[in-house]
C-alpha positions in Angstrom: 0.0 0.0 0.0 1.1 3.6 -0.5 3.1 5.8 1.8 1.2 9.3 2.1 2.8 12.5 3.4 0.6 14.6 5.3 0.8 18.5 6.9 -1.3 21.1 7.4 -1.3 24.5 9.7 -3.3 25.1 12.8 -6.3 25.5 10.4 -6.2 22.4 9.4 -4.5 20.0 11.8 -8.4 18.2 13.3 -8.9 17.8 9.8 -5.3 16.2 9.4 -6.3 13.8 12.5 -9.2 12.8 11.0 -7.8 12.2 7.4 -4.8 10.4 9.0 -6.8 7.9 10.9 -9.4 7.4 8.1 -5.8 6.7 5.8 -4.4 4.3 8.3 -7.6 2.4 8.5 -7.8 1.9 5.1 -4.4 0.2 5.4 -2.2 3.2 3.9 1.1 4.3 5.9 1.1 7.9 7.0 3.5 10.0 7.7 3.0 13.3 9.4 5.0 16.1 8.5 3.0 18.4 11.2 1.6 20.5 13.1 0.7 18.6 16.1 -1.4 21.3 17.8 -3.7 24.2 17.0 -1.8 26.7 18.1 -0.9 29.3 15.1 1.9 28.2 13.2 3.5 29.1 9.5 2.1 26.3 7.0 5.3 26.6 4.9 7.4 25.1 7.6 5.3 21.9 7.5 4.2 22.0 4.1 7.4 22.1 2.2 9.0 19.2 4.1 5.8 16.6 3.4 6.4 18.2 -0.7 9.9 17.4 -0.9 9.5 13.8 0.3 6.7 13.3 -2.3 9.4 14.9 -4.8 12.6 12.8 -3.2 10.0 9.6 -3.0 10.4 8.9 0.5 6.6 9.0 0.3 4.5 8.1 -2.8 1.7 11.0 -3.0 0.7 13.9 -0.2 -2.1 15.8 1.7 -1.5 19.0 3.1 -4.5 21.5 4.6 -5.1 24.8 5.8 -7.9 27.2 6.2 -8.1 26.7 2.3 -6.0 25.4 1.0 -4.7 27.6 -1.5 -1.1 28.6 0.2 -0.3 25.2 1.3 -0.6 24.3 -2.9 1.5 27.4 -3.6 4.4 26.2 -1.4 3.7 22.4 -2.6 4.2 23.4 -6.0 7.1 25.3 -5.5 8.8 22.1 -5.0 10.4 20.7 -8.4 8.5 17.4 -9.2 5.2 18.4 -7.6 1.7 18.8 -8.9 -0.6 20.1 -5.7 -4.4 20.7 -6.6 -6.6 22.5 -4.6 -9.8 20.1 -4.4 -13.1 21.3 -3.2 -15.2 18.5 -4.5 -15.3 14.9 -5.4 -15.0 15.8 -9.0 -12.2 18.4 -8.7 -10.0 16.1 -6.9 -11.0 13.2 -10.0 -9.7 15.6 -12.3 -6.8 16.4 -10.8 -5.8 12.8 -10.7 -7.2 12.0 -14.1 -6.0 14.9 -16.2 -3.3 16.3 -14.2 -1.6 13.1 -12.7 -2.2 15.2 -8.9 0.9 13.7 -6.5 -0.9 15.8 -3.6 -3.4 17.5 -3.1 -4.6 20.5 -0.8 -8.1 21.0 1.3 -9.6 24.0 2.9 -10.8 22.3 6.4 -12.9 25.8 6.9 -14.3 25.2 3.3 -15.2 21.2 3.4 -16.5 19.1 5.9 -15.0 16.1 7.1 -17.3 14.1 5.7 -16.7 15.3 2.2 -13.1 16.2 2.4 -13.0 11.7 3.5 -14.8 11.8 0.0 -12.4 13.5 -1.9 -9.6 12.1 -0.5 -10.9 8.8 -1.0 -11.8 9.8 -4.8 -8.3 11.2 -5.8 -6.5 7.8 -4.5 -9.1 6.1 -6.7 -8.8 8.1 -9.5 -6.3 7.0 -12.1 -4.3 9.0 -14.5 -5.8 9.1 -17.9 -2.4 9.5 -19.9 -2.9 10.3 -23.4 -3.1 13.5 -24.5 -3.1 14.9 -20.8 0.6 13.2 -20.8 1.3 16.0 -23.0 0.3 18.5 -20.5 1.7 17.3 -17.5 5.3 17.0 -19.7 4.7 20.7 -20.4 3.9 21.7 -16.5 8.0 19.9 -15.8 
Protein backbone atom coordinates (compact mmCIF):
# COMPACT_ATOMS: atom_id res chain seq x y z
CA UNK A 1 0.00 0.00 0.00
CA UNK A 2 1.09 3.57 -0.47
CA UNK A 3 3.06 5.83 1.80
CA UNK A 4 1.24 9.35 2.06
CA UNK A 5 2.76 12.46 3.43
CA UNK A 6 0.63 14.61 5.29
CA UNK A 7 0.80 18.46 6.88
CA UNK A 8 -1.32 21.11 7.44
CA UNK A 9 -1.30 24.50 9.68
CA UNK A 10 -3.33 25.10 12.77
CA UNK A 11 -6.33 25.49 10.42
CA UNK A 12 -6.22 22.35 9.42
CA UNK A 13 -4.45 20.04 11.85
CA UNK A 14 -8.35 18.23 13.34
CA UNK A 15 -8.90 17.79 9.76
CA UNK A 16 -5.28 16.20 9.41
CA UNK A 17 -6.32 13.85 12.48
CA UNK A 18 -9.22 12.82 11.05
CA UNK A 19 -7.77 12.19 7.36
CA UNK A 20 -4.80 10.37 8.99
CA UNK A 21 -6.83 7.90 10.86
CA UNK A 22 -9.35 7.40 8.13
CA UNK A 23 -5.77 6.66 5.81
CA UNK A 24 -4.41 4.33 8.26
CA UNK A 25 -7.60 2.38 8.53
CA UNK A 26 -7.75 1.91 5.08
CA UNK A 27 -4.41 0.21 5.41
CA UNK A 28 -2.24 3.18 3.85
CA UNK A 29 1.09 4.30 5.89
CA UNK A 30 1.11 7.89 7.01
CA UNK A 31 3.46 10.01 7.72
CA UNK A 32 3.00 13.29 9.41
CA UNK A 33 4.96 16.11 8.50
CA UNK A 34 3.02 18.41 11.22
CA UNK A 35 1.61 20.52 13.12
CA UNK A 36 0.68 18.63 16.13
CA UNK A 37 -1.44 21.32 17.76
CA UNK A 38 -3.73 24.16 17.05
CA UNK A 39 -1.78 26.70 18.12
CA UNK A 40 -0.94 29.34 15.08
CA UNK A 41 1.85 28.20 13.25
CA UNK A 42 3.54 29.09 9.52
CA UNK A 43 2.13 26.27 6.96
CA UNK A 44 5.27 26.64 4.93
CA UNK A 45 7.36 25.06 7.56
CA UNK A 46 5.30 21.91 7.52
CA UNK A 47 4.20 22.05 4.15
CA UNK A 48 7.37 22.06 2.19
CA UNK A 49 8.97 19.17 4.09
CA UNK A 50 5.79 16.65 3.45
CA UNK A 51 6.43 18.16 -0.67
CA UNK A 52 9.94 17.38 -0.91
CA UNK A 53 9.47 13.78 0.29
CA UNK A 54 6.72 13.35 -2.32
CA UNK A 55 9.42 14.86 -4.77
CA UNK A 56 12.57 12.77 -3.25
CA UNK A 57 10.03 9.56 -3.05
CA UNK A 58 10.37 8.90 0.51
CA UNK A 59 6.58 8.95 0.29
CA UNK A 60 4.51 8.07 -2.78
CA UNK A 61 1.66 10.95 -2.97
CA UNK A 62 0.67 13.88 -0.23
CA UNK A 63 -2.12 15.80 1.67
CA UNK A 64 -1.52 19.00 3.07
CA UNK A 65 -4.50 21.48 4.56
CA UNK A 66 -5.06 24.78 5.80
CA UNK A 67 -7.89 27.17 6.19
CA UNK A 68 -8.07 26.71 2.31
CA UNK A 69 -5.98 25.37 1.01
CA UNK A 70 -4.66 27.62 -1.46
CA UNK A 71 -1.13 28.60 0.20
CA UNK A 72 -0.35 25.21 1.27
CA UNK A 73 -0.64 24.32 -2.87
CA UNK A 74 1.47 27.40 -3.57
CA UNK A 75 4.39 26.16 -1.44
CA UNK A 76 3.66 22.38 -2.59
CA UNK A 77 4.25 23.44 -6.00
CA UNK A 78 7.07 25.25 -5.46
CA UNK A 79 8.84 22.08 -4.96
CA UNK A 80 10.35 20.72 -8.44
CA UNK A 81 8.50 17.39 -9.19
CA UNK A 82 5.16 18.40 -7.58
CA UNK A 83 1.71 18.85 -8.89
CA UNK A 84 -0.60 20.13 -5.66
CA UNK A 85 -4.37 20.69 -6.63
CA UNK A 86 -6.61 22.47 -4.59
CA UNK A 87 -9.80 20.13 -4.44
CA UNK A 88 -13.05 21.32 -3.19
CA UNK A 89 -15.25 18.52 -4.53
CA UNK A 90 -15.33 14.93 -5.45
CA UNK A 91 -15.00 15.77 -8.96
CA UNK A 92 -12.17 18.44 -8.66
CA UNK A 93 -10.03 16.12 -6.87
CA UNK A 94 -10.97 13.24 -10.01
CA UNK A 95 -9.71 15.59 -12.32
CA UNK A 96 -6.83 16.36 -10.79
CA UNK A 97 -5.75 12.84 -10.72
CA UNK A 98 -7.24 11.97 -14.06
CA UNK A 99 -5.99 14.85 -16.21
CA UNK A 100 -3.28 16.29 -14.19
CA UNK A 101 -1.65 13.14 -12.68
CA UNK A 102 -2.16 15.19 -8.93
CA UNK A 103 0.89 13.68 -6.53
CA UNK A 104 -0.90 15.78 -3.60
CA UNK A 105 -3.38 17.50 -3.15
CA UNK A 106 -4.63 20.46 -0.80
CA UNK A 107 -8.14 20.96 1.30
CA UNK A 108 -9.59 23.98 2.93
CA UNK A 109 -10.80 22.32 6.39
CA UNK A 110 -12.88 25.84 6.92
CA UNK A 111 -14.26 25.21 3.35
CA UNK A 112 -15.16 21.25 3.40
CA UNK A 113 -16.53 19.06 5.89
CA UNK A 114 -15.01 16.14 7.15
CA UNK A 115 -17.25 14.09 5.66
CA UNK A 116 -16.72 15.31 2.15
CA UNK A 117 -13.08 16.19 2.36
CA UNK A 118 -12.96 11.74 3.46
CA UNK A 119 -14.78 11.76 -0.03
CA UNK A 120 -12.40 13.51 -1.85
CA UNK A 121 -9.64 12.08 -0.47
CA UNK A 122 -10.92 8.77 -1.04
CA UNK A 123 -11.83 9.80 -4.75
CA UNK A 124 -8.34 11.17 -5.81
CA UNK A 125 -6.47 7.83 -4.52
CA UNK A 126 -9.10 6.07 -6.73
CA UNK A 127 -8.82 8.05 -9.50
CA UNK A 128 -6.28 6.96 -12.13
CA UNK A 129 -4.30 9.00 -14.51
CA UNK A 130 -5.77 9.13 -17.90
CA UNK A 131 -2.38 9.46 -19.90
CA UNK A 132 -2.89 10.26 -23.41
CA UNK A 133 -3.14 13.53 -24.51
CA UNK A 134 -3.14 14.93 -20.75
CA UNK A 135 0.59 13.20 -20.76
CA UNK A 136 1.26 15.97 -22.97
CA UNK A 137 0.33 18.55 -20.50
CA UNK A 138 1.72 17.25 -17.47
CA UNK A 139 5.28 17.05 -19.69
CA UNK A 140 4.75 20.72 -20.38
CA UNK A 141 3.94 21.74 -16.53
CA UNK A 142 7.96 19.93 -15.81
Amino acid sequence: MSRIAIASDHAGFSLKGEIAGHLQAAGYEVADYGTSSDAAVDYPDFVRPAAESVADGTNDMGIVLGASGNGEAMVANKVRGIRCAVCWSEQSARLAKEHNNANMIALGARLVTTVEALKIVDTWLAAEFQGGRHQRRVDKIE
